[in-house]
MDTraj code that builds the backbone (N, CA, C; nanometers):
import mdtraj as md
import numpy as np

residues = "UNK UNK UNK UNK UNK UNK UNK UNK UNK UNK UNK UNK UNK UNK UNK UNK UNK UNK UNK UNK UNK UNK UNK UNK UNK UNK UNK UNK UNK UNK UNK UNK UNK UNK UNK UNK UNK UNK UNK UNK UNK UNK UNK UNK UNK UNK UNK UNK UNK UNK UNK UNK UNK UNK UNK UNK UNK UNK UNK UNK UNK UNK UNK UNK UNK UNK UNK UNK UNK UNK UNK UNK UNK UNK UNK UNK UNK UNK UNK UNK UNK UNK UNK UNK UNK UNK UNK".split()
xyz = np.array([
    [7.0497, -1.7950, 1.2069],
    [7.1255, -1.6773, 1.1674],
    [7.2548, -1.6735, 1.2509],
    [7.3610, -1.6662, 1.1882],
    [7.5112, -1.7011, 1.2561],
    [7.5670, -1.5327, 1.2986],
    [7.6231, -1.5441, 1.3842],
    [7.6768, -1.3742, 1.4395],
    [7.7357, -1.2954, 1.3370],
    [7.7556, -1.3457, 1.2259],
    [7.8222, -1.2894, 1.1308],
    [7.7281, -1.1976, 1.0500],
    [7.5840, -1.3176, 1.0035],
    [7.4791, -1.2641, 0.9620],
    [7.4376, -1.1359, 1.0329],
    [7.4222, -1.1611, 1.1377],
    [7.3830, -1.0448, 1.2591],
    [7.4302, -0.9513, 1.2469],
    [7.5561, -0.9408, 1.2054],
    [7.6178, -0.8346, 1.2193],
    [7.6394, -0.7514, 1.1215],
    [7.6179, -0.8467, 0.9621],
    [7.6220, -0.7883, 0.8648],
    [7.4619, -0.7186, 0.8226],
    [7.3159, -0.7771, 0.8617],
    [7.2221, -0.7260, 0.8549],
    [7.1849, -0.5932, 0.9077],
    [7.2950, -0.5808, 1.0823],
    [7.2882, -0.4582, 1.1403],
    [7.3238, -0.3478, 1.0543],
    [7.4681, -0.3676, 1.0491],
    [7.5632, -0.3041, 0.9786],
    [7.5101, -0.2215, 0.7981],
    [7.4322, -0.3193, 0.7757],
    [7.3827, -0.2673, 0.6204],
    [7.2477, -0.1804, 0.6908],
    [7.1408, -0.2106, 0.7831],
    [7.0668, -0.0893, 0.8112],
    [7.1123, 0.0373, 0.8863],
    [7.2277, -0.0335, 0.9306],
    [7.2636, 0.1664, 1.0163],
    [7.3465, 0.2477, 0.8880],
    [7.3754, 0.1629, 0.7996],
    [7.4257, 0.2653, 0.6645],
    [7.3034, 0.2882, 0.5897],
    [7.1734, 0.2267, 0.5997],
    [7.0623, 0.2576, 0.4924],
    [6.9918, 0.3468, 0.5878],
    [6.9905, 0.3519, 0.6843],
    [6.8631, 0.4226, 0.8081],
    [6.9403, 0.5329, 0.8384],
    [7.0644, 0.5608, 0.8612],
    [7.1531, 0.6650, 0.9560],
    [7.2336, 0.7205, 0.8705],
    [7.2656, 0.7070, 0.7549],
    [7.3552, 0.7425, 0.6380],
    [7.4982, 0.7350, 0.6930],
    [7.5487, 0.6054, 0.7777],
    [7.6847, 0.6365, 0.8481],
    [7.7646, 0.5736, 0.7186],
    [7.8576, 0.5515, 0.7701],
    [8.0322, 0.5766, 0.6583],
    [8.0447, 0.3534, 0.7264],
    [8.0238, 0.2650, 0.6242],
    [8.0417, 0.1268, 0.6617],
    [8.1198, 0.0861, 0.7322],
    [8.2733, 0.1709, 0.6889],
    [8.3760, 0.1586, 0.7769],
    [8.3972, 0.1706, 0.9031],
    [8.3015, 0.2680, 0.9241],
    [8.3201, 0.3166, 1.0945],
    [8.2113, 0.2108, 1.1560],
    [8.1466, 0.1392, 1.1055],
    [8.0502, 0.0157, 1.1866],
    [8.1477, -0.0933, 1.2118],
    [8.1770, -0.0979, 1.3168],
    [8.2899, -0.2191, 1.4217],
    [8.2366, -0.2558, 1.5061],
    [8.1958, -0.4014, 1.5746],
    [8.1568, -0.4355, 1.6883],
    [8.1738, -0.3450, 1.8117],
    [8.3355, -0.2688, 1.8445],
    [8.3281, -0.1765, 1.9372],
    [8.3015, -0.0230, 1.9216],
    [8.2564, 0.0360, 1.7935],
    [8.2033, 0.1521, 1.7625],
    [8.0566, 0.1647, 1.8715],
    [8.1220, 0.3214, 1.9030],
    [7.9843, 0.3664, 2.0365],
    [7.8956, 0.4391, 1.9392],
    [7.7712, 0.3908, 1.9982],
    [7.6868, 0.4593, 1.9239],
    [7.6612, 0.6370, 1.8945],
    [7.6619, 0.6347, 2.0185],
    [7.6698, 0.7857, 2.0453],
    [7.8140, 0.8756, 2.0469],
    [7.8841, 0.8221, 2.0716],
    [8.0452, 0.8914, 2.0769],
    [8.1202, 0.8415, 1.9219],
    [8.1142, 0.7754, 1.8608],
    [8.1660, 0.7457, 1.7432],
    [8.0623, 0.7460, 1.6163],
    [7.9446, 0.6887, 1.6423],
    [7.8297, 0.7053, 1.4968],
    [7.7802, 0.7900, 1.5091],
    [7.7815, 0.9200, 1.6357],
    [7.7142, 1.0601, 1.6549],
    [7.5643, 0.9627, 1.6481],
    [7.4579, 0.8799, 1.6879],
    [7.3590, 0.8480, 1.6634],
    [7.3029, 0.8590, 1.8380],
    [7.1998, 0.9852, 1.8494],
    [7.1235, 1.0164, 1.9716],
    [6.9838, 0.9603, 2.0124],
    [6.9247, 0.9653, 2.1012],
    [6.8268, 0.9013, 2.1464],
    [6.7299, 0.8969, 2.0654],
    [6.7050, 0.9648, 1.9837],
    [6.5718, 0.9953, 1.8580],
    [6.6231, 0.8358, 1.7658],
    [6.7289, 0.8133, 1.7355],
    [6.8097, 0.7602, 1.6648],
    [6.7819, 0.6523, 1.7636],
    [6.7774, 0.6375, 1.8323],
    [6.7917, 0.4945, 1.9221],
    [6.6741, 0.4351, 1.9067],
    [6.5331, 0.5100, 1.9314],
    [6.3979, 0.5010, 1.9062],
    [6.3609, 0.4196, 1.7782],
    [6.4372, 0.5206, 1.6742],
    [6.4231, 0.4491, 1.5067],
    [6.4895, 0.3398, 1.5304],
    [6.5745, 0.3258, 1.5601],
    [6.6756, 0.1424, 1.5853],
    [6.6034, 0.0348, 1.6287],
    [6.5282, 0.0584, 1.7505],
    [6.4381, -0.0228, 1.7675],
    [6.3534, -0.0606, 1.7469],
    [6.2797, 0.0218, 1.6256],
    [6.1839, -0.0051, 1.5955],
    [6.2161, -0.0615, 1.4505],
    [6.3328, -0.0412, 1.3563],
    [6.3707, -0.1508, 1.2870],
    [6.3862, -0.2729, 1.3263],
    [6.4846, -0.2970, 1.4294],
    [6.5192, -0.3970, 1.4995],
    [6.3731, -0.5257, 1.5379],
    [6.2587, -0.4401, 1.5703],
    [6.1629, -0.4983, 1.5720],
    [6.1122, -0.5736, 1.4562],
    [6.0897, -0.4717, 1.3477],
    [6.0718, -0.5570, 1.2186],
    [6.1616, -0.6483, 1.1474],
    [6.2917, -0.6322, 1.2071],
    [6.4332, -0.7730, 1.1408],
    [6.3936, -0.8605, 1.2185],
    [6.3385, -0.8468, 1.3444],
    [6.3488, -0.9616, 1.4120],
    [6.2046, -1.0448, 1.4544],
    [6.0950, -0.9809, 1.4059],
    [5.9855, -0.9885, 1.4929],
    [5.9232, -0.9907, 1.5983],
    [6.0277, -0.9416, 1.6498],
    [6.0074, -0.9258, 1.8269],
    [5.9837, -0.8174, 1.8443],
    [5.9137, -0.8131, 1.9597],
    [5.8972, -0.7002, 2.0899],
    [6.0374, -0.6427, 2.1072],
    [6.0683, -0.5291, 2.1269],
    [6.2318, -0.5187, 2.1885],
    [6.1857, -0.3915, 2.3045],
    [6.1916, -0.4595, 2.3921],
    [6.1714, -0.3300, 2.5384],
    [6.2765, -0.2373, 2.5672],
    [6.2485, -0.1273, 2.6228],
    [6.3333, -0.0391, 2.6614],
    [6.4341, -0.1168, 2.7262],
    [6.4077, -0.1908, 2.8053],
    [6.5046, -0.2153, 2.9528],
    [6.6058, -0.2976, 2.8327],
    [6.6085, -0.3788, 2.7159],
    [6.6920, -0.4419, 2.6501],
    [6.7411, -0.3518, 2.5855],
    [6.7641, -0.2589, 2.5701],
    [6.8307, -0.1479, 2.4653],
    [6.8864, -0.0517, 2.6218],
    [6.8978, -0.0717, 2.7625],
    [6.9043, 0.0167, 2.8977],
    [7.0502, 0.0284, 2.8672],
    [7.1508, -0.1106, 2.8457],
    [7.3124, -0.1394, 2.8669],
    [7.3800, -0.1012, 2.7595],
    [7.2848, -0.0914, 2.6160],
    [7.3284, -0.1034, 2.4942],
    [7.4427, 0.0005, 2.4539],
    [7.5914, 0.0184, 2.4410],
    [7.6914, 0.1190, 2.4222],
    [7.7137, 0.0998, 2.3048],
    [7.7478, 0.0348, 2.2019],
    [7.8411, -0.0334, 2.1236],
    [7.7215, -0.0962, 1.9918],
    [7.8042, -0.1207, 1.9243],
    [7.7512, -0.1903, 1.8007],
    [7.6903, -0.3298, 1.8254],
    [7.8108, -0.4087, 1.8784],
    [7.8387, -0.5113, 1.9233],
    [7.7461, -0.5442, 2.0586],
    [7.7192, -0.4738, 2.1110],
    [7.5805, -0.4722, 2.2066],
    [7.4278, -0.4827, 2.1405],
    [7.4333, -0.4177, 2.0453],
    [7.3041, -0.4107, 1.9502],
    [7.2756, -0.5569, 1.9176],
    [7.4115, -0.6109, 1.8384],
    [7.4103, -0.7198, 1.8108],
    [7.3756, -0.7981, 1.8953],
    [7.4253, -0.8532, 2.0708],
    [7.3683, -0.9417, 2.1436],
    [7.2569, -0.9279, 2.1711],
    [7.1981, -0.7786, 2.1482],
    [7.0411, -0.7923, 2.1971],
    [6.9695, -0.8445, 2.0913],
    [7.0239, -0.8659, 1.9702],
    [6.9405, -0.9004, 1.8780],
    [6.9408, -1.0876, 1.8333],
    [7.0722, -1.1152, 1.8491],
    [7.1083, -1.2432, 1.9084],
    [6.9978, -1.2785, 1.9984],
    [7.0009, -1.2056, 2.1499],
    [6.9201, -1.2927, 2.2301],
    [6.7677, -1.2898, 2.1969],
    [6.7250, -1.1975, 2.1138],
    [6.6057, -1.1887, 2.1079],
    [6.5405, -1.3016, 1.9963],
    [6.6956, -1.3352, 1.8901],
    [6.6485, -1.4024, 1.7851],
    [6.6587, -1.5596, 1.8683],
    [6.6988, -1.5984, 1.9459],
    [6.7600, -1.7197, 1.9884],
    [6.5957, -1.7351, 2.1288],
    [6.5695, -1.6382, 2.1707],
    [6.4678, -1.6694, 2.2600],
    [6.3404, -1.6392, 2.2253],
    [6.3118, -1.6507, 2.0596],
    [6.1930, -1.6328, 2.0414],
    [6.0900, -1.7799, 2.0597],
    [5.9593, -1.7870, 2.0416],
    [5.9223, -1.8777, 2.0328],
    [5.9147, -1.9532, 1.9043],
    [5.9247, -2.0584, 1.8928],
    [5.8845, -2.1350, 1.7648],
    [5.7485, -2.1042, 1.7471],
    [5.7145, -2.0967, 1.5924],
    [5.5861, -2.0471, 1.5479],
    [5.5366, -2.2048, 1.6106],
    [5.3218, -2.1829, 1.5723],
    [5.2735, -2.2698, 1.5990],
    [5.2265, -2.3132, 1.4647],
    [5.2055, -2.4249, 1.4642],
    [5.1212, -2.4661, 1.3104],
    [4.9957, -2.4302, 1.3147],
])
top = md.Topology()
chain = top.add_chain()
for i, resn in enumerate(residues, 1):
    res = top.add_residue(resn, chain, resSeq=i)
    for name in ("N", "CA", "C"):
        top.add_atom(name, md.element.get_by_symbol(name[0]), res)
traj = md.Trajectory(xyz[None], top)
């Protein structure tokens, strides 16, 4: 999945989950100061985020998260450090 993908998969659930405006989703859009999206809202994120990605996503990886574009590297690193399935 290329950063582009990433960003466009984000980008289409915070307009299907959060009812935000597409336009205002920019790598440097704050979550909280520009998408108005609060901690309740952060909760639901991650727990999508879990099901796009199949991962675990811990608090402490969502601790730095400001930005859109932050969402995105956590989801990057999570997709890039998963394990390969087993046969």
């Amino acid at each position: 999945m290329t950063t582009q993908d990433i960003f466009q998969t984000l980008k289409d659930t915070l307009v299907e989950q959060f009812e935000l405006d597409p336009a205002a989703i920019t790598p440097d859009a704050r979550l909280n100061e520009d998408l108005d999206l609060d901690s309740i809202d952060a909760v639901d994120m991650i727990i999508k985020l879990q099901e796009l990605t199949g991962c675990k996503v811990s608090p402490e990886d969502f601790k730095k998260v400001r930005t859109v574009g932050d969402v995105e590297r956590v989801i990057r690193d999570l997709i890039s450090n998963k394990p390969a399935p087993t046969p």
